[in-house]
N, CA, C and O atoms as a Tinker XYZ file with bonds, in Angstrom:
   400  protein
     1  N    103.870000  110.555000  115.491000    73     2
     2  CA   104.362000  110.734000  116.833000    64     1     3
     3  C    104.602000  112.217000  117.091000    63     2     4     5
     4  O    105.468000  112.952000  116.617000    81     3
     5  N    103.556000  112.494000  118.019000    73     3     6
     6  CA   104.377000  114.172000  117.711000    64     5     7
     7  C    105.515000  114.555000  118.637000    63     6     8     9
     8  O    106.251000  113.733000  119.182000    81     7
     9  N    105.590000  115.752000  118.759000    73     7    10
    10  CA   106.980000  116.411000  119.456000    64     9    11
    11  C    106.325000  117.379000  120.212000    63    10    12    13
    12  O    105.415000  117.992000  119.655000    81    11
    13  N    106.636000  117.673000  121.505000    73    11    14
    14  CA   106.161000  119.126000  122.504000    64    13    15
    15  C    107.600000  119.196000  122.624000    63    14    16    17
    16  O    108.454000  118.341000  122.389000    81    15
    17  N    107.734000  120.806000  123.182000    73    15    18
    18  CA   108.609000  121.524000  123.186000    64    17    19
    19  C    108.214000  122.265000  124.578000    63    18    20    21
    20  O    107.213000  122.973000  124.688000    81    19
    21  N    109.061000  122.029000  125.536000    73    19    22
    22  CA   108.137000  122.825000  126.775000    64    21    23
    23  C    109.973000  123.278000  127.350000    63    22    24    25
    24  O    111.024000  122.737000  127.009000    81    23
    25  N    109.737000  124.496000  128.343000    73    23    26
    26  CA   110.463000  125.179000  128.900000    64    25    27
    27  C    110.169000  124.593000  130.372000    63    26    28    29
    28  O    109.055000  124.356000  130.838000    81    27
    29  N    111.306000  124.427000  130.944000    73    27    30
    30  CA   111.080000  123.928000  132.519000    64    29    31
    31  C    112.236000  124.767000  133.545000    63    30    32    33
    32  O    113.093000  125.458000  132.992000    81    31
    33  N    112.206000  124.679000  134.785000    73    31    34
    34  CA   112.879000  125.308000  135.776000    64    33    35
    35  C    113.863000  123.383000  136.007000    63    34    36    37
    36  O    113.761000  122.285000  135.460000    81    35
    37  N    114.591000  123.899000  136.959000    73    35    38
    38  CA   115.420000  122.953000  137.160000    64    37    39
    39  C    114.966000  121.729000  138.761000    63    38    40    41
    40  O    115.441000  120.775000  139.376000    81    39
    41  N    113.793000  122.606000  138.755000    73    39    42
    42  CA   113.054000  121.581000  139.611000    64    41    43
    43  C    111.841000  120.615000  138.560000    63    42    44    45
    44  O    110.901000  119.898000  138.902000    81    43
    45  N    112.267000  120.914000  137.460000    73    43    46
    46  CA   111.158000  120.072000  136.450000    64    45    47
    47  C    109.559000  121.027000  136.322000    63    46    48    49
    48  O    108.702000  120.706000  135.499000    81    47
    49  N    109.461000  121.702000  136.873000    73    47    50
    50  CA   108.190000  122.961000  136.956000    64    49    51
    51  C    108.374000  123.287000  135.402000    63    50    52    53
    52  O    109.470000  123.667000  134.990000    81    51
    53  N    107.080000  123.103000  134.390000    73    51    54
    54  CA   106.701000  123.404000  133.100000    64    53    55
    55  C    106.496000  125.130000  133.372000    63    54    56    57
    56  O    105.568000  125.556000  134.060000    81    55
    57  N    107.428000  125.948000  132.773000    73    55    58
    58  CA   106.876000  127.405000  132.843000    64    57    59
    59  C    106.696000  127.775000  131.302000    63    58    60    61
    60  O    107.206000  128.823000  130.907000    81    59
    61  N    106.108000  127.091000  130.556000    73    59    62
    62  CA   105.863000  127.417000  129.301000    64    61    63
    63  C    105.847000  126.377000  128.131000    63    62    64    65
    64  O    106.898000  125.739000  128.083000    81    63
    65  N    104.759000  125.981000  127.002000    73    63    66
    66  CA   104.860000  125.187000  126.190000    64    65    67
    67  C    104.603000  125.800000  124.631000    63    66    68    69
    68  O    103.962000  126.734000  124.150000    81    67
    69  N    105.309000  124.936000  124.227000    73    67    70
    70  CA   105.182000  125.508000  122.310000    64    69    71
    71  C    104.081000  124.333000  121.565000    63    70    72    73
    72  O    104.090000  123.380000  122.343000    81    71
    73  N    103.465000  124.120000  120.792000    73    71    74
    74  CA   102.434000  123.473000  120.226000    64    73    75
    75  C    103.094000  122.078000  119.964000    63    74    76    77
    76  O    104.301000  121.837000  119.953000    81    75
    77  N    102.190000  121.318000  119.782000    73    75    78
    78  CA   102.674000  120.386000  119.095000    64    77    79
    79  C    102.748000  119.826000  117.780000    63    78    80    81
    80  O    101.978000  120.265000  116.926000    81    79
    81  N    103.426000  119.072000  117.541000    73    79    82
    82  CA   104.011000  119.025000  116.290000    64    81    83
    83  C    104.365000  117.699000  115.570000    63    82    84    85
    84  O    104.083000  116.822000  116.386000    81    83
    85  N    104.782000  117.197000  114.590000    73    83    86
    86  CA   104.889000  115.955000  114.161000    64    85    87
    87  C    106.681000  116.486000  113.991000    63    86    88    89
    88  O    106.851000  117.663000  113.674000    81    87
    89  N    107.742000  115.737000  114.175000    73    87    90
    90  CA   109.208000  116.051000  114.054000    64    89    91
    91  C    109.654000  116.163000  112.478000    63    90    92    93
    92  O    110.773000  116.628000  112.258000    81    91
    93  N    108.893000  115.790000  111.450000    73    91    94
    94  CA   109.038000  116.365000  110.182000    64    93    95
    95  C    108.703000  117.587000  109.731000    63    94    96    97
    96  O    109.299000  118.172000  108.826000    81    95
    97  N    107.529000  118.104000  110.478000    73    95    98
    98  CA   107.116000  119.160000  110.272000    64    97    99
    99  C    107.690000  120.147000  110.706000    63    98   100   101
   100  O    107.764000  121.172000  110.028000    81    99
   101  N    108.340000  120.028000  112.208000    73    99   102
   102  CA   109.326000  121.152000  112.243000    64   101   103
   103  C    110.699000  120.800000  111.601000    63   102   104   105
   104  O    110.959000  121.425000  110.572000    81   103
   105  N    111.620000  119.901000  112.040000    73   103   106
   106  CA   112.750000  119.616000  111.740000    64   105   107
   107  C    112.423000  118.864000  110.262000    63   106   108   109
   108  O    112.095000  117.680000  110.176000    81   107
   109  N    112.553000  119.631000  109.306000    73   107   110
   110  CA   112.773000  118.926000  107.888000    64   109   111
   111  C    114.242000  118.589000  107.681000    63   110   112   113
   112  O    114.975000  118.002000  108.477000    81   111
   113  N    114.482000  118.961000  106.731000    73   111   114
   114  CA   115.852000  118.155000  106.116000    64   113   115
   115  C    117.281000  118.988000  107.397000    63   114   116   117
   116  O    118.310000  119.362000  106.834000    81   115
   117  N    117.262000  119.033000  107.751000    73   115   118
   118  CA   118.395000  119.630000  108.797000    64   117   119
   119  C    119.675000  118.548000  109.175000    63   118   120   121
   120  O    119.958000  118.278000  110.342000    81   119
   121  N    120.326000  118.033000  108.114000    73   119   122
   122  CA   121.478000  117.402000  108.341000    64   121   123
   123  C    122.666000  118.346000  107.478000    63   122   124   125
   124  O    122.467000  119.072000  106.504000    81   123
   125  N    124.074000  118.041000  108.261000    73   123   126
   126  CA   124.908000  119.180000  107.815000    64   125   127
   127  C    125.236000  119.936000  109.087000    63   126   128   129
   128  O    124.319000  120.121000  109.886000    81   127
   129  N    126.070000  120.248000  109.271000    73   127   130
   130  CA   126.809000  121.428000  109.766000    64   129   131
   131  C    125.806000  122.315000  110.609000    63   130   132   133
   132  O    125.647000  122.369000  111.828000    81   131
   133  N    125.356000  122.803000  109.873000    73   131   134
   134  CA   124.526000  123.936000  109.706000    64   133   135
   135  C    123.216000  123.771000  111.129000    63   134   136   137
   136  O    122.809000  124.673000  111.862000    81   135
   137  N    122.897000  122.581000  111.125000    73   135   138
   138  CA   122.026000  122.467000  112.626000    64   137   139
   139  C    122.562000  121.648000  113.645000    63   138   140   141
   140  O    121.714000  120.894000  114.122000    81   139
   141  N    124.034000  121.518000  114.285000    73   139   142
   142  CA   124.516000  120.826000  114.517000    64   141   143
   143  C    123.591000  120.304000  116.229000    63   142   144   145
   144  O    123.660000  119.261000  116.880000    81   143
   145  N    122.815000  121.559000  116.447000    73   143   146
   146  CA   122.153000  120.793000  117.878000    64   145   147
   147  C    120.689000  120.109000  117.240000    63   146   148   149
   148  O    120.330000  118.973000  117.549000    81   147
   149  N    120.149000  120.729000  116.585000    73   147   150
   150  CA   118.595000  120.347000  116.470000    64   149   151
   151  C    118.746000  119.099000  115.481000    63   150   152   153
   152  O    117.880000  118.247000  115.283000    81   151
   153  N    119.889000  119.153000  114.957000    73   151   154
   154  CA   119.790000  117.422000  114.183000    64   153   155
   155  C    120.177000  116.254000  115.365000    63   154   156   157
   156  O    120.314000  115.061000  115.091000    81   155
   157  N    120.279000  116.645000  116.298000    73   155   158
   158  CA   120.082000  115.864000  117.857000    64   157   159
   159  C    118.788000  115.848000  118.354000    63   158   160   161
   160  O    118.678000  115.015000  119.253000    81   159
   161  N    117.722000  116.477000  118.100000    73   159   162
   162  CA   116.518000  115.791000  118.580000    64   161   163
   163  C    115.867000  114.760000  118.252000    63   162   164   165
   164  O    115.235000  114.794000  117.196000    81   163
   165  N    115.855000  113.804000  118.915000    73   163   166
   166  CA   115.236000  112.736000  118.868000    64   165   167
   167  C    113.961000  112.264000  119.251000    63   166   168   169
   168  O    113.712000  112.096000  120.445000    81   167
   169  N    112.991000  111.993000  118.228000    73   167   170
   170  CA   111.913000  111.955000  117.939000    64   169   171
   171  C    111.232000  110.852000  118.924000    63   170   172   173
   172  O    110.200000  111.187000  119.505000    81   171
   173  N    111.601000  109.952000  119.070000    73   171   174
   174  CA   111.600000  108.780000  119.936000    64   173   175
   175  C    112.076000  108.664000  121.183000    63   174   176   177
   176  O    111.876000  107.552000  121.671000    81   175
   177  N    112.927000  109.829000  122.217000    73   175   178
   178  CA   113.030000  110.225000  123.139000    64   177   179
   179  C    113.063000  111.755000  124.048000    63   178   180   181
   180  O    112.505000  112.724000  123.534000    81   179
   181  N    113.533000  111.859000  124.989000    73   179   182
   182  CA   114.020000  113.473000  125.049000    64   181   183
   183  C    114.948000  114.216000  124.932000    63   182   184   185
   184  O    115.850000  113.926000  125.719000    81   183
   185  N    115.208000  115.257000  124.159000    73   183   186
   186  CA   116.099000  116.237000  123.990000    64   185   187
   187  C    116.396000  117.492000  125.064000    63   186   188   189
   188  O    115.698000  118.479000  124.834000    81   187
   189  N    117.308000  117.616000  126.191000    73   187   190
   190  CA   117.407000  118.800000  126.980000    64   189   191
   191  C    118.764000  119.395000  126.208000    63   190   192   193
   192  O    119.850000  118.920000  125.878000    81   191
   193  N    118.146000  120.615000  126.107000    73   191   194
   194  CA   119.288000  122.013000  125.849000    64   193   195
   195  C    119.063000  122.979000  127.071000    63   194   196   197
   196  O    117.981000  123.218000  127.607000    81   195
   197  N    120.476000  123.562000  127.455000    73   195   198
   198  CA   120.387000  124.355000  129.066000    64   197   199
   199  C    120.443000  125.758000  128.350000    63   198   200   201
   200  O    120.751000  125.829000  127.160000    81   199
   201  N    120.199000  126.647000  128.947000    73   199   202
   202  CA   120.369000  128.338000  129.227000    64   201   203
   203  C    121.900000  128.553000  128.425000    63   202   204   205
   204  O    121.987000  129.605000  127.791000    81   203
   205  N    122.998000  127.721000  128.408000    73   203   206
   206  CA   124.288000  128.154000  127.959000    64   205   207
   207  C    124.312000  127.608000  126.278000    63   206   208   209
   208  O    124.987000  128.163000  125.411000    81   207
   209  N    123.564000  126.595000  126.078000    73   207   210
   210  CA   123.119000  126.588000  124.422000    64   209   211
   211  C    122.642000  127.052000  123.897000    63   210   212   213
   212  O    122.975000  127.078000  122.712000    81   211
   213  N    121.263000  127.934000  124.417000    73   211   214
   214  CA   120.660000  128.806000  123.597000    64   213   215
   215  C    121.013000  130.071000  122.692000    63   214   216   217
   216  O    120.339000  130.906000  122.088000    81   215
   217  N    122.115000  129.881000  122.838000    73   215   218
   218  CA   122.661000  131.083000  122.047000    64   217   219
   219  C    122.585000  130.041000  120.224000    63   218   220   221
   220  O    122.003000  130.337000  119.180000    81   219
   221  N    123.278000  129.076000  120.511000    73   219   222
   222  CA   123.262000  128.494000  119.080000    64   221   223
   223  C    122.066000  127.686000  118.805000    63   222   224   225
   224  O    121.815000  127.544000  117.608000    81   223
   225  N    121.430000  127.236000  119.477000    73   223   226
   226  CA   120.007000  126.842000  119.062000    64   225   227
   227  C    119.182000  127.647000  119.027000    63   226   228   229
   228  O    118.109000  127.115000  118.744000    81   227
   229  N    119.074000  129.017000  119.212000    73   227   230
   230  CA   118.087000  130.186000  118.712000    64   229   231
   231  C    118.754000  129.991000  116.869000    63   230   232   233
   232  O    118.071000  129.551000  115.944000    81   231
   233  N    119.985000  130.383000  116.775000    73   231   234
   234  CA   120.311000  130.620000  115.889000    64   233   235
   235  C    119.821000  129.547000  114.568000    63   234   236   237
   236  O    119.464000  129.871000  113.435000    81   235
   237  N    119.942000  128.235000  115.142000    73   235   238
   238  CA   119.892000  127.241000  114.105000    64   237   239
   239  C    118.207000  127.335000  113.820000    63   238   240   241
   240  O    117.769000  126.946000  112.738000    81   239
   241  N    117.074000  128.014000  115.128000    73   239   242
   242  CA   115.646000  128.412000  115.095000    64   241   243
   243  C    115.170000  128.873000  114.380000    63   242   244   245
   244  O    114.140000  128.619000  113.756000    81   243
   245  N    116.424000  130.269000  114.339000    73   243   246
   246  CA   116.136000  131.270000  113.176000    64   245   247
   247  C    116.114000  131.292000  112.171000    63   246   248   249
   248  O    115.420000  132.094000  111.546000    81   247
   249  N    117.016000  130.241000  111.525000    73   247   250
   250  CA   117.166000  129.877000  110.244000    64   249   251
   251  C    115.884000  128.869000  109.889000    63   250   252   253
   252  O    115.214000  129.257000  108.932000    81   251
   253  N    115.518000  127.830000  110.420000    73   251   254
   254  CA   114.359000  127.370000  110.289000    64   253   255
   255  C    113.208000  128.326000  109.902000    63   254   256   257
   256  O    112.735000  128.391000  108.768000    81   255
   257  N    112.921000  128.847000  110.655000    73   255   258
   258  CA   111.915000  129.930000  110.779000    64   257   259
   259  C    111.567000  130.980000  109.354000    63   258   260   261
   260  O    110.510000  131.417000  108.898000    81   259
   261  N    113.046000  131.126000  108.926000    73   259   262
   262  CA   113.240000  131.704000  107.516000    64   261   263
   263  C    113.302000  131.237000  106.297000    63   262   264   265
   264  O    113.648000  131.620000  105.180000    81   263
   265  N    112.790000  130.127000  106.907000    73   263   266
   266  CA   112.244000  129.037000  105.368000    64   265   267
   267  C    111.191000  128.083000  105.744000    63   266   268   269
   268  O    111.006000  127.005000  105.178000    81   267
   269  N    110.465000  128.575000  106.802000    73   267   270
   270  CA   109.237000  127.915000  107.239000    64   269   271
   271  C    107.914000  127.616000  106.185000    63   270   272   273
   272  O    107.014000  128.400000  105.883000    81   271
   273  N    108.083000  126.450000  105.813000    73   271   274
   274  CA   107.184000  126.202000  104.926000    64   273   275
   275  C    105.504000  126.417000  104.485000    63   274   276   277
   276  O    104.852000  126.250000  103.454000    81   275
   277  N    105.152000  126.990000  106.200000    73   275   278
   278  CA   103.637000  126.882000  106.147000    64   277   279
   279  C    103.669000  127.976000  107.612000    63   278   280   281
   280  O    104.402000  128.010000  108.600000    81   279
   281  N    102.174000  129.017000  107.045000    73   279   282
   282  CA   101.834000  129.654000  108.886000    64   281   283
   283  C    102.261000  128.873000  109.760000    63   282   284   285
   284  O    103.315000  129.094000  110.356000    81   283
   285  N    101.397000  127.668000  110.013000    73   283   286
   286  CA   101.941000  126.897000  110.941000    64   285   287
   287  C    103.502000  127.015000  111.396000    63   286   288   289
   288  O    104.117000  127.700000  112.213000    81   287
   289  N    103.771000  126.180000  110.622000    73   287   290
   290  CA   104.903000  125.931000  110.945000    64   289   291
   291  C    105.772000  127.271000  111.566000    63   290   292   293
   292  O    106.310000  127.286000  112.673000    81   291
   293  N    105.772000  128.641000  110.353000    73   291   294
   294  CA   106.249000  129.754000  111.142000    64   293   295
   295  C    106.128000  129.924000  112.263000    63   294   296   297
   296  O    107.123000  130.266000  112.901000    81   295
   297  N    104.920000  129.759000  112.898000    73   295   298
   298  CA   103.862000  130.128000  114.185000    64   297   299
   299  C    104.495000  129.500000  115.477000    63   298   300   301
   300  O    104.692000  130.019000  116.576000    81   299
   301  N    104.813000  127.952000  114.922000    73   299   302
   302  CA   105.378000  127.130000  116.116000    64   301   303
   303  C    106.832000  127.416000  116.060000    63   302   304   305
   304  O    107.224000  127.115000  117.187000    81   303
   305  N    107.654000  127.751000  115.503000    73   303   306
   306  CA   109.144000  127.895000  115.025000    64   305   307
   307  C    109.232000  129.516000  116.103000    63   306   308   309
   308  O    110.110000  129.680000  116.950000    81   307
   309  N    108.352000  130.336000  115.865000    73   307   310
   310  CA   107.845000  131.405000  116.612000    64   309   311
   311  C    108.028000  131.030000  118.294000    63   310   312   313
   312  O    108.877000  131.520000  119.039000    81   311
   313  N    107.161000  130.193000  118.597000    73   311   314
   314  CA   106.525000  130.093000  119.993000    64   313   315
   315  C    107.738000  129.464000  120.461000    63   314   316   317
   316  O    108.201000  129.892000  121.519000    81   315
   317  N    108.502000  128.262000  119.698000    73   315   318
   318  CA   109.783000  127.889000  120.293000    64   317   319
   319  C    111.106000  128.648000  120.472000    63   318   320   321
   320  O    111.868000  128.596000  121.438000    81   319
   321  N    111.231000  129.417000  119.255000    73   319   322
   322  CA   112.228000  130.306000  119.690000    64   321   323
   323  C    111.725000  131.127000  120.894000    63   322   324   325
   324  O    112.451000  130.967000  121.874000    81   323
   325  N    110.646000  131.995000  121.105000    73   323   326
   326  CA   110.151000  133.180000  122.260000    64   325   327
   327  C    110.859000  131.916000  123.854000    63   326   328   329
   328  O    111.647000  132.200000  124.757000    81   327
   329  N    110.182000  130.695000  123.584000    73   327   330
   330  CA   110.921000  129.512000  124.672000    64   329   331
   331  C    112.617000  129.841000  125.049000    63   330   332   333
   332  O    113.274000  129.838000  126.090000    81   331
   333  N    112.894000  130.104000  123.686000    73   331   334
   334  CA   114.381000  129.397000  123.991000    64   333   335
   335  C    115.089000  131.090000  124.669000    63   334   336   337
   336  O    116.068000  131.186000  125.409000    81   335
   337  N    114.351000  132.092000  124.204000    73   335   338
   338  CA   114.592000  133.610000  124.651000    64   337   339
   339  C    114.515000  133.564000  125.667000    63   338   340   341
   340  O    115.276000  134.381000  126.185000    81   339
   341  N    113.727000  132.770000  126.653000    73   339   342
   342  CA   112.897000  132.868000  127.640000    64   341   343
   343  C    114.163000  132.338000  128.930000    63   342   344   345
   344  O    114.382000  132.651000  130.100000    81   343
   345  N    114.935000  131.145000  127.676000    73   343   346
   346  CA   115.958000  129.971000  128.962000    64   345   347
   347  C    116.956000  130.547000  129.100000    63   346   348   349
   348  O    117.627000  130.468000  130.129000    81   347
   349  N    117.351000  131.439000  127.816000    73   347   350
   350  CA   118.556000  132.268000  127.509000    64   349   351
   351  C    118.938000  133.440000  129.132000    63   350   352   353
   352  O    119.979000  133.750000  129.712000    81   351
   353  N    117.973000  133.657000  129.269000    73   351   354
   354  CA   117.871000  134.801000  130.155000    64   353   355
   355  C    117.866000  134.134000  131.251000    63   354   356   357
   356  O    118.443000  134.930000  131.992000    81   355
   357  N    117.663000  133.386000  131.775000    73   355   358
   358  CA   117.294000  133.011000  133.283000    64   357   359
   359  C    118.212000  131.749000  132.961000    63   358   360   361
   360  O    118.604000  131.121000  131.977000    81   359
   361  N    118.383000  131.727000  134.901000    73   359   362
   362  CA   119.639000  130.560000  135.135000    64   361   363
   363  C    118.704000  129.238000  134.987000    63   362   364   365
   364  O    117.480000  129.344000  135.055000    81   363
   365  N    119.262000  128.151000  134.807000    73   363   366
   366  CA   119.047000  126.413000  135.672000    64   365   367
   367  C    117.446000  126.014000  134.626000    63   366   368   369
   368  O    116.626000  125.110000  134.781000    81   367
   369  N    117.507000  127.014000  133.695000    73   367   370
   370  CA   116.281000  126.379000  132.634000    64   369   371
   371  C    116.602000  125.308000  131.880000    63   370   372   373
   372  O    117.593000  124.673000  132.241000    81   371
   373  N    116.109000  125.006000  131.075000    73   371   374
   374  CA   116.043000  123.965000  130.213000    64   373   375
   375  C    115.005000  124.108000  129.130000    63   374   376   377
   376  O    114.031000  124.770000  129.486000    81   375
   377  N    114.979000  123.740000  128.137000    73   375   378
   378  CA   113.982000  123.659000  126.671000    64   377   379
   379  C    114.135000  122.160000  126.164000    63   378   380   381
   380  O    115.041000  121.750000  125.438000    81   379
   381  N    112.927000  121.311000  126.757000    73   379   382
   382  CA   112.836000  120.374000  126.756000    64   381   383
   383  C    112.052000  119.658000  125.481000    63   382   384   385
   384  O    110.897000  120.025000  125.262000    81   383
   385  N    112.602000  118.728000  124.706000    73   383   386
   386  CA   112.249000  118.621000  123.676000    64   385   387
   387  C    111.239000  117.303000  123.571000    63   386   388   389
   388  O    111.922000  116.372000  123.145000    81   387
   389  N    109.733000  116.834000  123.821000    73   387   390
   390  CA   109.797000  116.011000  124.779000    64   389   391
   391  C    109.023000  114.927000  122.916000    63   390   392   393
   392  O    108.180000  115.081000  122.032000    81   391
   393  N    109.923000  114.096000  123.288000    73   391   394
   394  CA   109.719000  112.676000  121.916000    64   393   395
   395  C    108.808000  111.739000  122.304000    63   394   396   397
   396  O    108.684000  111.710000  123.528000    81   395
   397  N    108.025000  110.848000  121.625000    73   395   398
   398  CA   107.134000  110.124000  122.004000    64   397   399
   399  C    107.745000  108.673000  122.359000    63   398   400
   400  O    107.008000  107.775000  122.767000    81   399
């Protein structure tokens, strides 16, 4: 089942997408403390994080990213964080986590 990761305006307008992905492949073992938003995505539905979370879901990104198991994986861990930079900055976004 894979996972897209797309950036939207608050009229639902897609202004940007990250690859897709299978939800093991990005989110591996991430239970604990330590990812307390991204162990909320749910694979089987949708995940919205707003412009005022991105401060701690870059962070929990970054750490992913720094133990990214494969190019790939770096690559997309990459394209989603540049997303979440993207919501950080601008009002009424969203980083939509979209589950099958």
């Amino acid at each position: 089942m894979p996972l897209v990761i797309e950036l939207r305006d608050n009229s639902g307008k897609v202004l940007g997408v990250a690859g897709e992905t299978s939800p093991s492949k990005m989110l591996p073992d991430i239970t604990g403390d330590d990812f307390r938003l991204l162990r909320g995505v749910d694979e089987y539905d949708d995940t919205v994080f707003n412009s005022l979370q991105m401060t701690w879901l870059l962070q929990e990104l970054k750490r992913l990213r720094e133990t990214a198991g494969s190019p790939d994986q770096a690559r997309l861990l990459d394209e989603i964080i540049g997303l979440g930079k993207q919501c950080a900055a601008m009002q009424h976004t969203y980083l939509v986590f979209l589950g099958d």
